[in-house]
N, C-alpha and C positions, 0 to 999 in steps of 0.2 A: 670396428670400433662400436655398432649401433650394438653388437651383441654382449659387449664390458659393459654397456651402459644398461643392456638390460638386464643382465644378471646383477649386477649391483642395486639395481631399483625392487627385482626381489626380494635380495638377502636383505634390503634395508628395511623393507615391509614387513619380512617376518622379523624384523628386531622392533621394529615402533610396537607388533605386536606384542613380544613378548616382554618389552621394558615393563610395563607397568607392574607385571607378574613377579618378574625378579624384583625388580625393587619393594615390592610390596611385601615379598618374602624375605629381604633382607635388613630393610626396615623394622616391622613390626611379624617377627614368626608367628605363626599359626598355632594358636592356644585351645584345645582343647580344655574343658572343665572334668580333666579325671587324674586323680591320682594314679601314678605310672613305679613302679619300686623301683623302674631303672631311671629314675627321674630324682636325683640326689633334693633337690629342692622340695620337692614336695614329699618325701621320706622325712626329711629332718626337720621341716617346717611344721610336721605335723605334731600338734600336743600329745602327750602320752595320756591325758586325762579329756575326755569329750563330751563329760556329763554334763547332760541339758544342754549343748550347743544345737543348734539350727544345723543342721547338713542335708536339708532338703536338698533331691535332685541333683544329688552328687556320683560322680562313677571311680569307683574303686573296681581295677581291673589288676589281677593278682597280685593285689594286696594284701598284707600280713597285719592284721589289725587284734592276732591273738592276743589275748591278756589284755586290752584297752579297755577302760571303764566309757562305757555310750550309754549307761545307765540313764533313761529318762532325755536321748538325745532326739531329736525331731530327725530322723531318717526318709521319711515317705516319698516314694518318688526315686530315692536313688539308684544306683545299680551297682550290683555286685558280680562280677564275673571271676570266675576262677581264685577266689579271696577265701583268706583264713581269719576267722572270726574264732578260732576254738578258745577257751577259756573267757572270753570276752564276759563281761557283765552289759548284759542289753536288758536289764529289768526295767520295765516300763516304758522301754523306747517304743518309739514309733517307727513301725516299719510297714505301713500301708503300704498298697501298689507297690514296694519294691520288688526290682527283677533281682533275684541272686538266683545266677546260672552257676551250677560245679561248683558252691560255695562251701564251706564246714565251718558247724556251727556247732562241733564235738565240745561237750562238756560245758557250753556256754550256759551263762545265767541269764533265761528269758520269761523269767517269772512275770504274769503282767505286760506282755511286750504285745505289741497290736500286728499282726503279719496278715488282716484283712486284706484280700482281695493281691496279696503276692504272687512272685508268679517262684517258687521256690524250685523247680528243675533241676534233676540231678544236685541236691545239696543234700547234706546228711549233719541229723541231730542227734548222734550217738551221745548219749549222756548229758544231756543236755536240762537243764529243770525246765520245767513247760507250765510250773502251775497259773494258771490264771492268764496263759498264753491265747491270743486270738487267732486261729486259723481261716475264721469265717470266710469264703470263696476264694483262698488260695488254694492255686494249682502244685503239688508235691505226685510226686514218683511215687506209686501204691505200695512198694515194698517201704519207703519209707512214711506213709500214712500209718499203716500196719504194725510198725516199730512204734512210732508217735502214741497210737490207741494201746497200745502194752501199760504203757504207764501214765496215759490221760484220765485225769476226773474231772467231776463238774463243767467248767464252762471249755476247756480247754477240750472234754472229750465233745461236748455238745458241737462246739466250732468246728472239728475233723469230721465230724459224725460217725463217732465209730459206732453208734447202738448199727447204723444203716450198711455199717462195710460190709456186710455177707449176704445182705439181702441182694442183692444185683446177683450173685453168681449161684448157678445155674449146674450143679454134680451132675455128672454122666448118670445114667439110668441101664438098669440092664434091659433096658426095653430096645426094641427096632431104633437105631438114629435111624431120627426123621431126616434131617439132611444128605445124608450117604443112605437108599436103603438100600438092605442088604445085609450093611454091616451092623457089626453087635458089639 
């Protein structure tokens, strides 16, 4: 009998513990602040038009926000993972510190758009207008910096720094490597 009573004084313990947990999940779910596509509510919720809205510190995680007008939208801070932005009008937005990991931002309109201090990683601007685009200490993938300096002028080239992209590297010499000697 003393060992029913002590097994049931355990299982009760671990249930006092875990009441608050379930109920707290059953109550009130667990809300994340990111747009999710498998997330019907927040797909359909969403305006098709987001010009000049506030969306600071928001996370779009493979999100499809091509064709969407964010023209002049406050973005800074947010984050973009695995998101399609292609065709999108982002002229003028603000997109300081935003992360966009694996994002496309193909043929988007980012004339004027601020991506100071981004952390752009693996996203690609094929086609994309850049004029009067801020790069200033965003971090980009150098095949895609490279692409960007193809057709950046004025402030746009000054921000990537293309005058600076070739001064860092360093051609083979037909002289002795200093590293390996020996080899030529």
């Amino acid at each position: 009998m003393a060992s029913i009573i002590s097994s049931l004084k355990r299982s009760l313990s671990k249930l006092l513990i875990l009441l608050p947990v379930i109920l707290g999940l059953t109550i009130s779910p667990f809300a994340a602040n990111a747009l999710y596509p498998s997330d019907p509510s927040s797909v359909n919720g969403l305006d098709t038009s987001l010009h000049g809205q506030n969306l600071q510190n928001t996370e779009y995680v493979k999100y499809d926000l091509s064709g969407r007008d964010l023209g002049d939208a406050d973005l800074s801070g947010s984050y973009f993972s695995v998101s399609n932005l292609k065709n999108a009008d982002l002229s003028g937005a603000n997109m300081q510190n935003v992360i966009a990991y694996a994002t496309r931002f193909d043929n988007a309109d980012l004339t004027n758009a601020n991506f100071s201090g981004a952390d752009l990683l693996k996203s690609y601007f094929n086609g994309a207008t850049i004029e009067g685009t801020d790069f200033t200490n965003a971090v980009l993938d150098l095949a895609q910096v490279k692409s960007l300096c193809e057709r950046a002028t004025g402030k746009t080239a000054d921000s990537l720094q293309c005058d600076g992209l070739n001064q860092s590297y360093v051609p083979a010499s037909g002289e002795q490597n200093k590293f390996n000697p020996g080899i030529n």
